[in-house]
C-alpha positions as CSV (number, residue, x, y, z in Angstrom):
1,X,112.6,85.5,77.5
2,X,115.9,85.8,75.1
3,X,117.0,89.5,75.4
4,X,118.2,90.6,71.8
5,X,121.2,91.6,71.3
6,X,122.6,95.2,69.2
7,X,126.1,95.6,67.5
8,X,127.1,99.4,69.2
9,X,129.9,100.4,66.9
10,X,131.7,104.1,68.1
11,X,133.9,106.2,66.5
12,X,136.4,108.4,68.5
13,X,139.5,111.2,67.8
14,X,141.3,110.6,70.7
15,X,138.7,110.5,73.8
16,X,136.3,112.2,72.0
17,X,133.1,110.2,70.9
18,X,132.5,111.2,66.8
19,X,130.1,108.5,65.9
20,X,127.8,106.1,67.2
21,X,125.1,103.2,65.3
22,X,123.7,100.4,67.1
23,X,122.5,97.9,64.6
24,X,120.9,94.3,65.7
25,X,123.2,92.1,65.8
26,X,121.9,89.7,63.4
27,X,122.8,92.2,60.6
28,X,126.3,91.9,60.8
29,X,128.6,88.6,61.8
30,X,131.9,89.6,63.2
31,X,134.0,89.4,60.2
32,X,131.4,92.1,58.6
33,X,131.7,94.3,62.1
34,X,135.3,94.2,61.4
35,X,135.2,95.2,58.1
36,X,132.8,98.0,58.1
37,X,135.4,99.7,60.8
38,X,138.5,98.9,59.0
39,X,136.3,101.1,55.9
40,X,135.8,103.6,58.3
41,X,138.9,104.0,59.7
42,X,140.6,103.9,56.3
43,X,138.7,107.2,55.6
44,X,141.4,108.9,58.0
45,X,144.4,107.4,56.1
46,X,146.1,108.7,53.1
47,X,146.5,106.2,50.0
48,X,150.0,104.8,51.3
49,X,148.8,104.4,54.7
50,X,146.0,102.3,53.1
51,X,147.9,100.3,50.5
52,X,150.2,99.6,53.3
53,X,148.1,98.2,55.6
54,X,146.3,96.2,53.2
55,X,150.0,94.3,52.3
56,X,150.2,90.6,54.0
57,X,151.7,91.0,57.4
58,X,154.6,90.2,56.4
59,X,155.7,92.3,53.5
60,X,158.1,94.7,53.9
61,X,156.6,98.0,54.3
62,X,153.3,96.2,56.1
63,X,151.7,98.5,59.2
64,X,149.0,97.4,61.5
65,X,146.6,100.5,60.6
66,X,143.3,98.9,59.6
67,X,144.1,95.6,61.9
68,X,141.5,94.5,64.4
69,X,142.2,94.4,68.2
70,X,140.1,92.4,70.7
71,X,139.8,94.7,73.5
72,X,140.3,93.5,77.5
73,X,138.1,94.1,80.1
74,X,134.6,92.9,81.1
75,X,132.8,93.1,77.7
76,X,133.7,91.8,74.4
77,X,135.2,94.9,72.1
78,X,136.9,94.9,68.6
79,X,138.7,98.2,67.8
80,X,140.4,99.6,64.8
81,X,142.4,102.1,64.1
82,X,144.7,104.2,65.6
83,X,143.7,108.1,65.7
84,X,140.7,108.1,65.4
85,X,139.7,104.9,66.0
86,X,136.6,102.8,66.1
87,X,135.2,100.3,68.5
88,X,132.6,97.6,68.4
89,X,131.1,96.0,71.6
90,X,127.5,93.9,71.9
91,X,125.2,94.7,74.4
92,X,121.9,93.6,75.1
93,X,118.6,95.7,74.8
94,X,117.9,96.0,78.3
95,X,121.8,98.0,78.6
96,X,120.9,100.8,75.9
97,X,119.3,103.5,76.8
């Protein structure tokens, strides 16, 4: 039997956790995961910050805010942000609780 599989997006300030959804993974492709944390984390940027890191890498005055890292380590992650920061992983049903 095919286990489904959940989208667990989290939101931290520093180590602490501030938010957590799990939506099914069929609701969201990767490039829509991505952009629903780059929202998110542009809610704890001021209007510079944003306009800058919404510039084409290289324009001058460009910052990596709101760009999406693949994280390392066992399971598949995407994170954005700096401080806070939010995080994406998959997992299937049997690993939630």
């Amino acid at each position: 039997m095919a286990r489904k599989r959940y989208w667990k997006i989290e939101g931290y300030d520093s180590t602490n956790k501030t938010f957590e959804r799990v939506l099914p993974y069929s609701f969201l492709t990767k490039k829509y995961v991505i952009a629903l944390m780059q929202r998110l984390s542009a809610r704890h940027l001021d209007e510079d910050e944003i306009v800058s890191s919404s510039l084409r890498p290289k324009a001058p005055g460009y910052t990596q805010l709101l760009e999406p890292r693949a994280g390392r380590g066992g399971r598949h992650t995407i994170s954005v942000g700096e401080n806070p920061h939010y995080v994406a992983s998959v997992w299937r049903d049997d690993e939630l609780p």
